[in-house]
DRENDO-1510 file (C-alpha; in Angstrom, 1 decimal, always signed):
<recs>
REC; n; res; u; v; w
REC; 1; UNK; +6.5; +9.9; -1.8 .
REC; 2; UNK; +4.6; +7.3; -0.1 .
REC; 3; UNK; +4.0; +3.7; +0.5 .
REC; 4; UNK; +1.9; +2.5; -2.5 .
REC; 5; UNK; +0.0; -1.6; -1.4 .
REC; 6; UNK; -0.5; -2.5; -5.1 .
REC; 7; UNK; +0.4; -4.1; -8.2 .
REC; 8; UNK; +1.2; -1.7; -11.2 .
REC; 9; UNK; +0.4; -3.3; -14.6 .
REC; 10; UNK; +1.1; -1.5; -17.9 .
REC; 11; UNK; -0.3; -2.6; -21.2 .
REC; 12; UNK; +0.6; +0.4; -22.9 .
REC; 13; UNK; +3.7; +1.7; -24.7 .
REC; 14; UNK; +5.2; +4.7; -25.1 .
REC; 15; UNK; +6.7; +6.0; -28.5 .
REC; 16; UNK; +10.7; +6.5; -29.8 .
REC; 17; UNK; +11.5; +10.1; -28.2 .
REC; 18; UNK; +8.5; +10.1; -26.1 .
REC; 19; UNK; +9.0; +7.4; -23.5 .
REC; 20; UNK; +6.1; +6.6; -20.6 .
REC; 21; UNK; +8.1; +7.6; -17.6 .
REC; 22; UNK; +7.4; +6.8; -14.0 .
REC; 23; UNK; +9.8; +8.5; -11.6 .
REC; 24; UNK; +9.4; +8.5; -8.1 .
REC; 25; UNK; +10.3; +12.4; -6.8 .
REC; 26; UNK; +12.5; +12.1; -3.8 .
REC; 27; UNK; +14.4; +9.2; -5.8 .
REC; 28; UNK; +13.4; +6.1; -3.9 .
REC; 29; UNK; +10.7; +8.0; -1.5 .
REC; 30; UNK; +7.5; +6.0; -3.4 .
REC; 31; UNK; +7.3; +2.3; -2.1 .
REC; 32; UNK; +5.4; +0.0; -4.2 .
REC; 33; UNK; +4.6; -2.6; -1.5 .
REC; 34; UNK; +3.5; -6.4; -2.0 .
REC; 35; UNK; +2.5; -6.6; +2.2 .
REC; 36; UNK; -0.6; -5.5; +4.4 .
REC; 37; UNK; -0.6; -5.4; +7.5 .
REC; 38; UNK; -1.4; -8.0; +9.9 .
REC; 39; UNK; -4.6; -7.1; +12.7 .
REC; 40; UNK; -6.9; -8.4; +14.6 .
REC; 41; UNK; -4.5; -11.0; +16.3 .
REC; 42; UNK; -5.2; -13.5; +18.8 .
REC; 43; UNK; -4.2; -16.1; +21.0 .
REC; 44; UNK; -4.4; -19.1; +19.7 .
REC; 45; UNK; -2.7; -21.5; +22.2 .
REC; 46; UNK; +0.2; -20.5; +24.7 .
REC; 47; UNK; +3.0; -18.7; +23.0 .
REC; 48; UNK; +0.9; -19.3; +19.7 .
REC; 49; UNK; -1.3; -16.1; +17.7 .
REC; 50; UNK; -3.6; -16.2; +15.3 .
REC; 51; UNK; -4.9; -13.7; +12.3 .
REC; 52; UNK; -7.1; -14.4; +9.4 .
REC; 53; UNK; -6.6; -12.4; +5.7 .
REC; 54; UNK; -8.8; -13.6; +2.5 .
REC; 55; UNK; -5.5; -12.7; +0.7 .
REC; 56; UNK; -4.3; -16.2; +2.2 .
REC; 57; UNK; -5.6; -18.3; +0.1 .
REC; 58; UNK; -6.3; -16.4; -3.5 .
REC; 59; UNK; -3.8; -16.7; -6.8 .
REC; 60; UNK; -1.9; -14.0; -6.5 .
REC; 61; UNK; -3.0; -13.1; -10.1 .
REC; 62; UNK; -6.0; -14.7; -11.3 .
REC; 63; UNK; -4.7; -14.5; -14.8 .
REC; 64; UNK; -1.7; -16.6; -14.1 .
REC; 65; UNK; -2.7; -20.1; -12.5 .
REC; 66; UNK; +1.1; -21.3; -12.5 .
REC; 67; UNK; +1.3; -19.3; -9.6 .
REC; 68; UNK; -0.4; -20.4; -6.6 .
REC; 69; UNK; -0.4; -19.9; -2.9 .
REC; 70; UNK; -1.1; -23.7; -2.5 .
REC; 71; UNK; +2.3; -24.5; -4.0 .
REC; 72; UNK; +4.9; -25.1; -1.1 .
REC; 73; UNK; +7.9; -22.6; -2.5 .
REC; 74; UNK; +5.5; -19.9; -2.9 .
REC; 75; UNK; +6.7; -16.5; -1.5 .
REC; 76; UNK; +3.7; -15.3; +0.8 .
REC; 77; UNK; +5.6; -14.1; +3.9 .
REC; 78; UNK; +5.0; -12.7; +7.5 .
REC; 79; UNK; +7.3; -9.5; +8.0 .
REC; 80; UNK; +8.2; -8.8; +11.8 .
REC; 81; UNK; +9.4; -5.0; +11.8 .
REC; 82; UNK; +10.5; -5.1; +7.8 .
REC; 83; UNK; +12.2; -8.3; +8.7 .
REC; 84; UNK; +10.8; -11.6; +7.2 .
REC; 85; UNK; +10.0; -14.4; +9.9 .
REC; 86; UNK; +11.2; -17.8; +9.3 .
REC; 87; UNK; +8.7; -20.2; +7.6 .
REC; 88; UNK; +7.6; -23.4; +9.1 .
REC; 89; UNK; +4.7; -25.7; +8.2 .
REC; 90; UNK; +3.1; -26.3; +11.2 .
REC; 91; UNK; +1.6; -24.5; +14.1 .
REC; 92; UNK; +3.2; -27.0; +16.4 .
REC; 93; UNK; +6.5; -26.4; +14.8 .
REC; 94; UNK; +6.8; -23.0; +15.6 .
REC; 95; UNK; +9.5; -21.3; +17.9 .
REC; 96; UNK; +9.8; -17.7; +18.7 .
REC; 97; UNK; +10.5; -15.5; +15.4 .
REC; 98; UNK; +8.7; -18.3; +13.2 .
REC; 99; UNK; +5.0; -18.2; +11.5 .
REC; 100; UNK; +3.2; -21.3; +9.2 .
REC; 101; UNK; +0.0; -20.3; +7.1 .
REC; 102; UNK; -3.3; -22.3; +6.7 .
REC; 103; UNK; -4.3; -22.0; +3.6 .
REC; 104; UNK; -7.7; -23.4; +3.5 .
REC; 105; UNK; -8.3; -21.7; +6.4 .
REC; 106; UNK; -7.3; -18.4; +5.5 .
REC; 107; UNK; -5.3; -18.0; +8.4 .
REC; 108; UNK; -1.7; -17.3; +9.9 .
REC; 109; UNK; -0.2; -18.2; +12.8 .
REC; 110; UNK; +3.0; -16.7; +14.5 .
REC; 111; UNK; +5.4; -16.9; +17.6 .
REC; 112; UNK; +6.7; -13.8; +18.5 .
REC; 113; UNK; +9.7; -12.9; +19.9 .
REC; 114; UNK; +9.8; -12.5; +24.1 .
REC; 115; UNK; +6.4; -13.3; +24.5 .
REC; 116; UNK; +5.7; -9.9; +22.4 .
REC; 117; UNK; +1.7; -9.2; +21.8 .
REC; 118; UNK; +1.6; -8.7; +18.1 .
REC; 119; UNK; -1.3; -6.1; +18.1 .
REC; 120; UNK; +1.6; -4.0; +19.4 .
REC; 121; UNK; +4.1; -4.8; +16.5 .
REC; 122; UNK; +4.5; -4.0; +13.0 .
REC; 123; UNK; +3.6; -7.3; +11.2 .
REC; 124; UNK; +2.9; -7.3; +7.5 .
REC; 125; UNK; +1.7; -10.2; +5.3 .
REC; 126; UNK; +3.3; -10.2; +1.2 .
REC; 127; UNK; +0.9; -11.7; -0.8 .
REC; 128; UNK; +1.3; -9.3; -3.9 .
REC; 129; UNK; +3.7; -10.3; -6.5 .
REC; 130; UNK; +5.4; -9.1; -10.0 .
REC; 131; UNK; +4.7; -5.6; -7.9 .
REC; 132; UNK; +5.3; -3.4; -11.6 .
REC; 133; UNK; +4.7; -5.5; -15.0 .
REC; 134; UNK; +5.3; -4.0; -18.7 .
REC; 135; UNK; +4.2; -6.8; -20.4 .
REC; 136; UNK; +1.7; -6.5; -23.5 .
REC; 137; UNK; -1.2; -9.2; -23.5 .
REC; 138; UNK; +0.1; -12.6; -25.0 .
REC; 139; UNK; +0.0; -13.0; -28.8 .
REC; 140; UNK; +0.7; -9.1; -28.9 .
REC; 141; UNK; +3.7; -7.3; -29.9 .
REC; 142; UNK; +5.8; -6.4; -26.6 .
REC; 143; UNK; +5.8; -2.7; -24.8 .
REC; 144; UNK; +8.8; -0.5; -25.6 .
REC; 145; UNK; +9.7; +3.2; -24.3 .
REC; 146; UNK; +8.8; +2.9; -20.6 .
REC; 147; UNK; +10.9; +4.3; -18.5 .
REC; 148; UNK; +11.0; +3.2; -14.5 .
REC; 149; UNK; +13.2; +5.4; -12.0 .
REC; 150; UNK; +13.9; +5.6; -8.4 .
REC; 151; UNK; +11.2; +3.2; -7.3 .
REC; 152; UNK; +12.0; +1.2; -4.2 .
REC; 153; UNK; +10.5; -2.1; -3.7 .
REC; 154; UNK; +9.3; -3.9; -0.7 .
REC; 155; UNK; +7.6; -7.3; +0.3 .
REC; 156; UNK; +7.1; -9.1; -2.8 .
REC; 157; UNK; +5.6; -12.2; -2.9 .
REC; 158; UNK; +7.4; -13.7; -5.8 .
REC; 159; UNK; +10.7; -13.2; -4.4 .
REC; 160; UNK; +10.8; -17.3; -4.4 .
REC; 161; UNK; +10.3; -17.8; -7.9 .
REC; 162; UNK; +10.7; -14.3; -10.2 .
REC; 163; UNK; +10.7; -10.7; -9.4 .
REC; 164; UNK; +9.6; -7.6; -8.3 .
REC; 165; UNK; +10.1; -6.0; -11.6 .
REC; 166; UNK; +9.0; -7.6; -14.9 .
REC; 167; UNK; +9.7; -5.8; -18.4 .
REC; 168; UNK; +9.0; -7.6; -22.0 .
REC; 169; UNK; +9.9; -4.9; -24.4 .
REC; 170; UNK; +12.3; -2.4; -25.9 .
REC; 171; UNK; +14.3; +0.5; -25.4 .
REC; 172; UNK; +12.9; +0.1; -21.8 .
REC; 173; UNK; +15.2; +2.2; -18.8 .
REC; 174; UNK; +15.0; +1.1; -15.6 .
REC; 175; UNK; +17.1; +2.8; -13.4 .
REC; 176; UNK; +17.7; +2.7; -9.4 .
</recs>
C-alpha cells in the first residue's frame, strides 16, 4: 500500500507458466501517481498565485520527443483536492478554480477558490505520463507474461492523448 510518484517501465518478460506479476496487496491500496505536489506558493498579483517546478517545462520522457509539454493538448494539469482545475492560457484569464502554466518559465499560476491560500491546500501538478509501460525497446520482439493487478492510477499526464497503462505483448493480464 502506498502512494508510488513514478513511472514503472518494464523491458523484461516473463515466461509461459511463469508470468512477471505485479499485484498490489490490499487490491487497489498502491497508487502509482503521475502528480507532485505543488509548494512554495505565492502571490503573484491580487487573486493570482504563483509556484515554480523544473518538471514544467521537460519532455515528459526524453526518449519520446512526440510528446511535449510545449504542445497545447498536452495533459500537464493542476489538481485542487484530487480534482483537476480548469485550464486557461493566460494569467489574466484566470477566474477562481482555474490555473495556466508558463512554460519557459517554469512556472504555474492559479486562482483559488474563495480567496483560499494554497500553501493550505492539497494542490498537485501531473507531469508524469504512460505511468506503467511493458513495452520492449523498438526493433525487438514484444514482452509477453506480465501480469498487472489491483493497481489504481492517479494523475497522469497523458490522459489528453494515450493512457495510463501501456502493454505491447502477449498473454499479458491486466486486471482491476
Amino acid at each position: 500500500p502506498g502512494i508510488y510518484r513514478e513511472v514503472v517501465r518494464l523491458h523484461r518478460s516473463g515466461e509461459l507458466g511463469k508470468p512477471i506479476v505485479f499485484k498490489s496487496v490490499p487490491e487497489h491500496q498502491a497508487v502509482i501517481c503521475g502528480s507532485d505536489p505543488m509548494t512554495s506558493w505565492r502571490l503573484h498579483s491580487p487573486g493570482i498565485w504563483m509556484a515554480e517546478s523544473d518538471n514544467i517545462s521537460d519532455p515528459v520522457d526524453p526518449k519520446d520527443r512526440r510528446y511535449r509539454f510545449d504542445r497545447p493538448e498536452n495533459g500537464l494539469w493542476l489538481y485542487h483536492n484530487g480534482f483537476p482545475m480548469i485550464r486557461a492560457e493566460r494569467p489574466d484569464e484566470l477566474l477562481p478554480g482555474m490555473f495556466c502554466l508558463d512554460l519557459s518559465g517554469k512556472r504555474v499560476f492559479a486562482a483559488m477558490d474563495d480567496g483560499r491560500d494554497p500553501n493550505r491546500e492539497e494542490l498537485d501538478f501531473a507531469w508524469r505520463s504512460c505511468l506503467f509501460r511493458v513495452k520492449g525497446p523498438t526493433g525487438k520482439p514484444l514482452l509477453s507474461d506480465v501480469h498487472i493487478i489491483g493497481f489504481t492510477f492517479l494523475h497522469d499526464a497523458s490522459w489528453l492523448t494515450g493512457s495510463a497503462l501501456a502493454y505491447a505483448g502477449r498473454r499479458g493480464l491486466i486486471e482491476n
